[in-house]
C-alpha positions as CSV (number, residue, x, y, z in Angstrom):
1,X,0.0,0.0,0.0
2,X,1.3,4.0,-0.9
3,X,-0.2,5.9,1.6
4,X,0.8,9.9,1.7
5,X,-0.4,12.3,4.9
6,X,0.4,16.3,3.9
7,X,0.0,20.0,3.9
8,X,0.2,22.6,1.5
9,X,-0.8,26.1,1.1
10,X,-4.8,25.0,0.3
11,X,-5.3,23.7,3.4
12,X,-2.7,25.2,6.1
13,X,-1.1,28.6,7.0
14,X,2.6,28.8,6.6
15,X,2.8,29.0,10.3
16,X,1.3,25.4,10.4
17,X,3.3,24.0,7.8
18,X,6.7,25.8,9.3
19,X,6.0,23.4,12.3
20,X,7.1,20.7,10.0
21,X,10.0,22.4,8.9
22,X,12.9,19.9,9.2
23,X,16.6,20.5,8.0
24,X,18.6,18.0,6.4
25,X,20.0,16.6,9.8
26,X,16.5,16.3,11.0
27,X,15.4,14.6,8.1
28,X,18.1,11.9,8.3
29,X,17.1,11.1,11.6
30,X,13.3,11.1,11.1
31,X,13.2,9.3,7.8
32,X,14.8,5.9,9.4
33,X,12.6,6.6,12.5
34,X,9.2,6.5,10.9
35,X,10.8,3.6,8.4
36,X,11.0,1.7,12.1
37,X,7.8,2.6,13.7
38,X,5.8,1.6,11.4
39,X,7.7,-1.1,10.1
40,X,7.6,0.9,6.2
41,X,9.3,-0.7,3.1
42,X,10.1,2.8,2.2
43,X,9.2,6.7,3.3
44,X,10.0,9.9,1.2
45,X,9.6,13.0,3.4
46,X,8.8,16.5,0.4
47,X,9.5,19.4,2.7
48,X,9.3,23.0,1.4
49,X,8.2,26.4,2.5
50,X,4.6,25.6,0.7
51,X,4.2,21.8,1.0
52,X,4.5,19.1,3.9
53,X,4.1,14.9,2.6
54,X,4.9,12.0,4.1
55,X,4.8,9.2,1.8
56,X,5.2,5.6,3.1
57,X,4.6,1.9,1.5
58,X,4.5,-1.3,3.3
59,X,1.5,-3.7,4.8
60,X,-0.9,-3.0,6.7
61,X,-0.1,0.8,7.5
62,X,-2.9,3.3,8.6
63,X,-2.7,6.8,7.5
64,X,-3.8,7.5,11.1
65,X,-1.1,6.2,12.4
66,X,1.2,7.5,10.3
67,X,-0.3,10.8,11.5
68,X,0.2,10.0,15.1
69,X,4.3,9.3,14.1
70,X,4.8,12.3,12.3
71,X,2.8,14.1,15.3
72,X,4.7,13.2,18.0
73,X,8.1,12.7,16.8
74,X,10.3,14.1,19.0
75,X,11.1,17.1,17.2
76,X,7.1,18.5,16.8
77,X,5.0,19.8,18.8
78,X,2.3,17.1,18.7
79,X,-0.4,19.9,18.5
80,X,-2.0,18.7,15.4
81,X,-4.8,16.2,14.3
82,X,-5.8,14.2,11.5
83,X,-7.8,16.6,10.3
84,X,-4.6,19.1,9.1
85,X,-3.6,16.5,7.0
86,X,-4.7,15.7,3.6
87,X,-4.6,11.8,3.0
88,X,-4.1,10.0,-0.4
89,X,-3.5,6.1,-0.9
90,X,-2.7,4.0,-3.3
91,X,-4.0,5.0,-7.2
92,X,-4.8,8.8,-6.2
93,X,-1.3,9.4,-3.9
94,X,0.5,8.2,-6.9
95,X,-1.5,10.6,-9.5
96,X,-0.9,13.3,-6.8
97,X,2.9,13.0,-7.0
């Protein structure tokens, strides 16, 4: 399964997406991280000033939960909800990219 969680400018403020602002360091640690947690086949982190995804692909993984990870990795503020997030699998995340 492809599932991808994000933001962009239609449906956050900058100030919302700037909490998920990661620098190169912080994306070598997070990437392996949510790889672990949920036990991925693969993740791709897009990060710029106007879009947020998280893409991910392995069994049996729940957007939700991979909303929960991103939430409360260490380096967040754990302040958001499923809501934020847009949420795309299979077919339509791949036509989205």
């Amino acid at each position: 399964m492809i599932i991808m969680i994000g933001m962009d400018h239609t449906n956050a403020s900058l100030d919302r997406r700037s909490c998920f602002a990661m620098t190169k360091e912080s994306m070598r640690r997070f990437i392996p991280f949510l790889k672990k947690e949920l036990n991925a086949e693969g993740v791709v982190l897009l990060s710029t000033c106007s879009r947020f995804e998280v893409w991910v692909s392995g069994d049996h993984i729940h957007p939700e939960t991979v909303i929960e990870k991103v939430c409360n990795y260490p380096d967040q503020s754990g302040a958001f909800a499923s809501e934020d997030f847009m949420i795309r699998k299979e077919e339509r995340a791949v036509r989205h990219l």
